[in-house]
N, C-alpha and C positions, 0 to 999 in steps of 0.2 A: 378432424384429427385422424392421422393414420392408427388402426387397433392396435401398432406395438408401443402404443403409448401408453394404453389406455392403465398399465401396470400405475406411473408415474402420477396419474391424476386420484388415485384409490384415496379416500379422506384418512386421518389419522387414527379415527375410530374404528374404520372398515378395516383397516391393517389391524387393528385389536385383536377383533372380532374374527380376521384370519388366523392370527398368532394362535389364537386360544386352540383352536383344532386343527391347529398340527400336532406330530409327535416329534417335538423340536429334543434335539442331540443334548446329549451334555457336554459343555464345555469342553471339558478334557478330555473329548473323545473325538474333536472335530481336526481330520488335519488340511493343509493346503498346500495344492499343487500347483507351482509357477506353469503356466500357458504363452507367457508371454514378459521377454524383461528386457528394454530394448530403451536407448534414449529418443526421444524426440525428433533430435536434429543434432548433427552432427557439427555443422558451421552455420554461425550465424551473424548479422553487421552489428551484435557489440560483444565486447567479450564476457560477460558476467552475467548472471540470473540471479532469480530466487522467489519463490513465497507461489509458486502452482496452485492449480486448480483446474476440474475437470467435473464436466457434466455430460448424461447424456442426449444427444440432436435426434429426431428424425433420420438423418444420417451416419450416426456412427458418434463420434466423440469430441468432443472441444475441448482442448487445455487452453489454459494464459497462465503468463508470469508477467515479473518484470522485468525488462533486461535491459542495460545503456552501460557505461564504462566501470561502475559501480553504484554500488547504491548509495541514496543521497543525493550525486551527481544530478544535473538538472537534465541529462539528456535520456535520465531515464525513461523511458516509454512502456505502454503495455503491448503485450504481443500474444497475440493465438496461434494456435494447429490444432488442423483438423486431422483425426482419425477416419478414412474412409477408406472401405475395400481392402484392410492389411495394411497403410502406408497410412504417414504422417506427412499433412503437405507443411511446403516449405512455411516459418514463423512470418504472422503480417506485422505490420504495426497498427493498430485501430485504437491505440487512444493515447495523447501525451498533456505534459502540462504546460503548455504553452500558453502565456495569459496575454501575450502582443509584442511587439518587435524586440521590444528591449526587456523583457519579462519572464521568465522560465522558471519552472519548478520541478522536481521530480516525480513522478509517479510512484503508487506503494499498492502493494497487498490489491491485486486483482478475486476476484471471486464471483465463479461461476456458477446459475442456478435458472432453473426451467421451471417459467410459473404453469398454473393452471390450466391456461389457455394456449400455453405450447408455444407461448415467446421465452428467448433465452436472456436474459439481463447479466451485463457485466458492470458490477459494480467495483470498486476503486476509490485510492485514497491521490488529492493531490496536497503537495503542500512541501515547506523546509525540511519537518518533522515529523515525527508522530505526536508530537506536542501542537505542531503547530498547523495538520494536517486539516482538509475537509471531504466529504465523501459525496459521490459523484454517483450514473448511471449511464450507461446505456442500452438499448434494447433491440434484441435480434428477431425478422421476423421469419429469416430466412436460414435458423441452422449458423447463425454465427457469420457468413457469407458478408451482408449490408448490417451497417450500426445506424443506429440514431445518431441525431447530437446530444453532446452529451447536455445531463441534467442534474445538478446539483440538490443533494439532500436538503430538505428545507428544516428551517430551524437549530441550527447548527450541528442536526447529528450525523450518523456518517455512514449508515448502513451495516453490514457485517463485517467485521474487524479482520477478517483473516478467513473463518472457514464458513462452510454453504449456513443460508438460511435453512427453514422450514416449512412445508404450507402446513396450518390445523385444519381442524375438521370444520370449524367456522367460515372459510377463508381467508383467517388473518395466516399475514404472513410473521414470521419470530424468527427476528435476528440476533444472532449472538456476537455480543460488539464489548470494547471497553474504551476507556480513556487514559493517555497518560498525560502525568504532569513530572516533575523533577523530584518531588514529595513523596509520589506515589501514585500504584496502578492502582485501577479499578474495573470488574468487571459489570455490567448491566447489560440490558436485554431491551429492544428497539420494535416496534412493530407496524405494519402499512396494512391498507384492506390490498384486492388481489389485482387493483390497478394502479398500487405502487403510490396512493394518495392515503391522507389521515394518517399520520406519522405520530406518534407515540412514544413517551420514554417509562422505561419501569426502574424504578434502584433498584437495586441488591446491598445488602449488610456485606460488605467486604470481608467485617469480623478482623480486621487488624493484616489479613494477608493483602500482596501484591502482589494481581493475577489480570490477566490479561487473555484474550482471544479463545475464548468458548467455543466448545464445541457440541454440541446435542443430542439426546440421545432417548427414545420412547420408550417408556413401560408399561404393565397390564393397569388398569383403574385410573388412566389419565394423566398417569405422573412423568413426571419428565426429567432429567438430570441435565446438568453440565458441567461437562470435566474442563480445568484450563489449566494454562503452564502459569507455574507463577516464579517467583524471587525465592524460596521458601524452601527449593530441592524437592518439592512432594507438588504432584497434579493433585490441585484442591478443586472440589466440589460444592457445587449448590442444587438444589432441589423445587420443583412446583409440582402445589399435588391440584391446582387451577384453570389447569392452561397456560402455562406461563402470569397469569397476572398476577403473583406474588412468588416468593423465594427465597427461600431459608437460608440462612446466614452463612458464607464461603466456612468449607472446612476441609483439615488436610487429607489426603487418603493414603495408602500405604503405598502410593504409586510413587516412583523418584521418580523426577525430572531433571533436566540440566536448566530451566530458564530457558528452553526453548519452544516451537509450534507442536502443536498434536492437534487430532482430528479422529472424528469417531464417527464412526455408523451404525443403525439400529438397521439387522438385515432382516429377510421377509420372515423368515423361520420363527423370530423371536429375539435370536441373539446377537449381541454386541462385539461391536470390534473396536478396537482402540491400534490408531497408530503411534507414535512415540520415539524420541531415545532413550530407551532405560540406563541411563549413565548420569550420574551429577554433573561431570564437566564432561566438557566435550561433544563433538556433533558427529561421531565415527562410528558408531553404532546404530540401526535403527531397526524396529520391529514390531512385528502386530501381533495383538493380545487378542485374549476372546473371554468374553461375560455372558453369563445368563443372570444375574442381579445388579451389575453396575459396582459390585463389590469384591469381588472375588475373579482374579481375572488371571486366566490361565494361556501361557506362551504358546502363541499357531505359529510364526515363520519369524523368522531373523534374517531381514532382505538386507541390510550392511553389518559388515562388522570385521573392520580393517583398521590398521594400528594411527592411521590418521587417516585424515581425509573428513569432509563437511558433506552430510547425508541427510537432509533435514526439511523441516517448514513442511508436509506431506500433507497431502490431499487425499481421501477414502470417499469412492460411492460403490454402491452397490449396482447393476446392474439390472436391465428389464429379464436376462434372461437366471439372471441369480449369481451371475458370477463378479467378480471384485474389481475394481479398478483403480489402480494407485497411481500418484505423482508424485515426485520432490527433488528436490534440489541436489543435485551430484556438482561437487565439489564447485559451488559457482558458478560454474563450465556452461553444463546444459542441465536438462528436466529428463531425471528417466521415470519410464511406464513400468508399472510391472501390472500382469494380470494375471488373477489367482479363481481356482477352481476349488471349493469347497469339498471335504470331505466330510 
């Protein structure tokens, strides 16, 4: 493995163990400076996207969405680009839901994540639904470039629902995944050892909410959070003080949501970011917050906020060299980047 990795491989303990001695900022004191805010690709052969993601390669960056006539449509497919040298190459297609001549389904929710050993995995839903969807992989050994065939989640679950997994200190891997029915969502929490075998389900107490697509986030003494969008106008919360193997029962936080995606990251420093649209209805506004406890969360940058327009589903990672990297959904259209340099 080349050493600008070696950030990426650090276990979830040794990030503690970092955090603890630094002299990490206060929240309300941190501001962000755009570097970089630029779409992906400008034309593409279908008209419509959505639901990004972005990891970093050995060489620079990898997004995927979905993209085909609309969503639902069976000709949806997954597509990447790569970030390399300043430029974004043209979107491929590497994975659809084609089951044989007469057979098609659409693709959902791509999501991209770099295990331990420095393979990239894109995981993926296919299916009518998301009621009626199943979850898929496949695995890069080359920087996203060649895919495997793909590989279907065994046991009926489905991998990460929307945003990245997580490696622990064990080498489990903990995905933050849910289920829908017509009834109601639910969120739960999924887990593989680091060759992607021994698959795992854990519940979660719902607690009466309707929440769906987790997102993760590390604290000091092994605790873990996760924030998700729910039915409810408030990102509700659940907690593991385990390692993920148990977690306290969903509850609301003072965060609004509209019923749409968010995504969070725990950065080297210590503290937390949260993307989001802070609006009940509506997807025209979006922005990212900043925590030092997962409770208290104070406004860094407001990247949309225009009287219409769809700005949404957003993807956060953090960077080997510390600085931020965002994706999401602009107006169905395309995927725009933005990249942010911490103050």
């Amino acid at each position: 493995m080349k050493s600008l990795k070696i950030i990426y491989l650090i276990s979830v303990s040794v990030m503690f163990a970092f955090f603890s001695c630094q002299n990490t900022p206060a929240p309300e004191d941190v501001k962000a400076e755009v570097l970089t805010a630029e779409f992906i690709y400008e034309t593409a052969p279908f008209p419509q996207c959505h639901a990004s993601t972005i990891v970093e390669t050995e060489d620079g960056f990898l997004a995927s969405w979905f993209g085909g006539t609309r969503e639902k449509n069976p000709d949806v497919c997954i597509y990447t680009s790569a970030l390399t040298d300043g430029r974004w190459s043209t979107p491929v297609l590497v994975a659809d839901g084609i089951i044989n001549d007469t057979l098609r389904y659409p693709c959902w929710n791509p999501v991209l994540f770099k295990t331990n050993n420095g393979e990239i995995v894109l995981y993926y839903k296919v299916g009518p639904s998301p009621r009626e969807w199943w979850g898929l992989y496949k695995v890069s050994a080359d920087n996203g470039n060649t895919w495997s065939d793909a590989v279907e989640i065994p046991d009926n679950l489905l991998g990460p629902i929307k945003n990245k997994p997580e490696n622990l200190s064990d080498g489990t891997i903990l995905y933050p995944t849910s289920f829908e029915t017509r009834e109601k969502w639910n969120i739960y929490v999924e887990t593989s050892d680091e060759d992607l075998e021994n698959w795992k389900k854990v519940d979660i107490d719902n607690n009466g909410f309707n929440a769906i697509q987790p997102t993760i986030l590390f604290y000091s003494e092994g605790k873990i959070q996760m924030l998700c969008r729910s039915k409810e106008k408030k990102i509700v919360e659940t907690w593991s003080s385990d390692n993920g193997k148990t977690w306290s029962p969903v509850e609301a936080t003072s965060l609004v949501n509209n019923n749409s995606g968010i995504d969070a990251v725990t950065i080297k420093n210590g503290l937390h970011l949260l993307i989001s649209n802070p609006v009940e209805k509506g997807r025209n506004k979006i922005d990212v917050k900043i925590s030092a406890d997962g409770k208290n969360w104070f406004d860094l940058i407001v990247l949309e906020d225009q009287p219409e327009g769809e700005f949404s589903y957003p993807a956060i990672i953090e960077g080997s060299d510390g600085t931020i990297h965002i994706t999401y959904t602009y107006n169905r259209k395309t995927v725009k980047y933005v990249h942010l340099k911490l103050m």
